[in-house]
N, C-alpha and C positions, 0 to 999 in steps of 0.2 A: 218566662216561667221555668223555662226548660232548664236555663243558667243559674236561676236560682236553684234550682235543685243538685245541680254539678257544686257551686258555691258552696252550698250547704255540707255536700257528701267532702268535699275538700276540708269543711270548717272541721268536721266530724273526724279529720284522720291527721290533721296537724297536730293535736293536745299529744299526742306522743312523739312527732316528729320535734316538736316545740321544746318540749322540756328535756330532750337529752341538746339541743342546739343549747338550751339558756346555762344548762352547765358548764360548754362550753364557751358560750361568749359572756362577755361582761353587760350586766341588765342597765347599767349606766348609758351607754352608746346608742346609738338610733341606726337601725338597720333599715336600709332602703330596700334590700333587693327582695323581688316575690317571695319569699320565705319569709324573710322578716316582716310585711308587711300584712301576710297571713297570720302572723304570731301577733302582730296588733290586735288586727281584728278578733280575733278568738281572747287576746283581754279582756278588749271593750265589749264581747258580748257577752250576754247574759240567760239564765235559763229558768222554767218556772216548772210546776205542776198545776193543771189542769186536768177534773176528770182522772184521772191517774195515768194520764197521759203528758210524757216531759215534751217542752217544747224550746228549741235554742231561741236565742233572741240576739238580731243584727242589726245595728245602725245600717239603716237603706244606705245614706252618703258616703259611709266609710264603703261599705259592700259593693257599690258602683264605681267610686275611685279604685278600690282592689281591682276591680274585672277590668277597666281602663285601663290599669295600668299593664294586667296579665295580657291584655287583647295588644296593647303596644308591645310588652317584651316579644310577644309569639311574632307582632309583623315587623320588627327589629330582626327576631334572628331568622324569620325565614326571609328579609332580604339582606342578612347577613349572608344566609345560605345559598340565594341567587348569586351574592355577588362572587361567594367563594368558589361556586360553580361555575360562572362566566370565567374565572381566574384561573381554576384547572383545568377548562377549557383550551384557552388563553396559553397556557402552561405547555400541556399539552400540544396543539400547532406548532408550538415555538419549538418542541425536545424533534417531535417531529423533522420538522423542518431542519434542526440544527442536524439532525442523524443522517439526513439526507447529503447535507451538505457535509457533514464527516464521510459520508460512504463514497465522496465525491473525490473532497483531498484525499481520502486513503488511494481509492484508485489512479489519482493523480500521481502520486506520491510514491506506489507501485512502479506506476509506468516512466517516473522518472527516476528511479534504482534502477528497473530491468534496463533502461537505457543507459545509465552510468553503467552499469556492469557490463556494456556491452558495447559489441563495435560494427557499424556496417560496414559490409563486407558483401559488395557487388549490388547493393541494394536492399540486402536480407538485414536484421541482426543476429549476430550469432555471440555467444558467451565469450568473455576476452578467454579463457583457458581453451575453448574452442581455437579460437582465433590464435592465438599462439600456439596453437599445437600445428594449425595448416601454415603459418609463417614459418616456422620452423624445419614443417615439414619440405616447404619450396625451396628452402635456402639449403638443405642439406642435399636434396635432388638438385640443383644447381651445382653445388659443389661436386657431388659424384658427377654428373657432366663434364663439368671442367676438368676434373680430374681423367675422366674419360678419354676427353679429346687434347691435353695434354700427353697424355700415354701415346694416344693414335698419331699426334704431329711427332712426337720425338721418333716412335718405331717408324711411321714414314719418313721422318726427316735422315734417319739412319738408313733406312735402305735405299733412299737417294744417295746419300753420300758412297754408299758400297756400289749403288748402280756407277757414279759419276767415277766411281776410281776404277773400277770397274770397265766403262768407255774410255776411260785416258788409258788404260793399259790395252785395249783393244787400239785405242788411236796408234799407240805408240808402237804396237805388235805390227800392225797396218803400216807405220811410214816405215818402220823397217823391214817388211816385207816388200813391199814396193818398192823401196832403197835397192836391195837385193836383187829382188826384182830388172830393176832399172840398168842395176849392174850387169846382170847376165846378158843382161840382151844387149849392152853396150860391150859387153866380152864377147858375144857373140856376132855381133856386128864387124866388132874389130876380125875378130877370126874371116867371116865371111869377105869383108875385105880384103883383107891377106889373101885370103884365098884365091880372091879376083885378081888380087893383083901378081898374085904366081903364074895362072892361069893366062894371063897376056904374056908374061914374057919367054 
């Protein structure tokens, strides 16, 4: 009873819904969907006076097929509605899941740039501009070393060579000092001789 009276109050509000649609559509074509088949029914029924009281009048059959068919479209689209709901669900998990798995290669993806950009170095990674500034930095420290001890072998090697001329002319001062030397005392010898031998006769 309760639906016929929802039916009813429906049958009641389509005659204006009705006749700006039939303007629009063509009255030759048969419309299936619950609009149109509400606009059937509001043809096929009819209305009286009674008492001075109006009363509609409905083909029960048609009226029972309309609510049929209303009671299918509503469990149509509310498992239309299920299913679209399971889907964005469904959607959902997947964007999820994909974001996941992007937040994944990006970090991935990070950590294989910061490593191309980069060089280990003792075990650390350090930045290649890093890295070429301490390689650069050892090689030129090197080089002033070398240059260092370049400097220090040649000023040694120089005052060896002034030591070693240095000793040959002390050598050489030395044998002919002793030379000299060797002389007087073989002049003196002779002399002493001499002498001895004046002395005996």
């Amino acid at each position: 009873m309760k639906y016929l009276r929802i039916l009813f109050a429906l049958a009641l509000l389509i005659p204006s819904i009705a006749i700006h649609a039939q303007e629009e559509e063509s009255t030759d074509e048969v419309d299936n969907t619950l609009r149109g088949q509400l606009e059937e029914l509001e043809k096929k029924s009819g209305n009286y006076r009674a008492n001075g009281i109006r009363y509609e009048v409905v083909k029960l059959s048609d009226l029972y097929e309309t609510k049929k068919n209303i009671f299918d479209s509503i469990e149509t689209a509310n498992k239309t509605i299920k299913d679209l709901s399971a889907t964005i669900t469904a959607n959902d998990a997947e964007i999820e899941d994909l974001n996941g798995k992007l937040q994944e290669t990006t970090n991935k993806l990070n950590a294989v740039t910061e490593e191309k950009d980069s060089i280990s170095f003792f075990g650390a990674l350090i930045s290649k501009g890093t890295y070429n500034f301490i390689l650069w930095s050892i090689i030129f420290g090197l080089l002033l070393l070398l240059l260092f001890f370049i400097y220090r072998f040649r000023n040694s090697n120089f005052l060896t060579q002034q030591a070693k001329s240095a000793l040959a002319d002390l050598e050489e001062e030395y044998q002919n000092h002793r030379r000299r030397a060797l002389e007087r005392e073989q002049k003196i010898s002779r002399q002493l001789q001499d002498e001895l031998n004046k002395q005996k006769k």
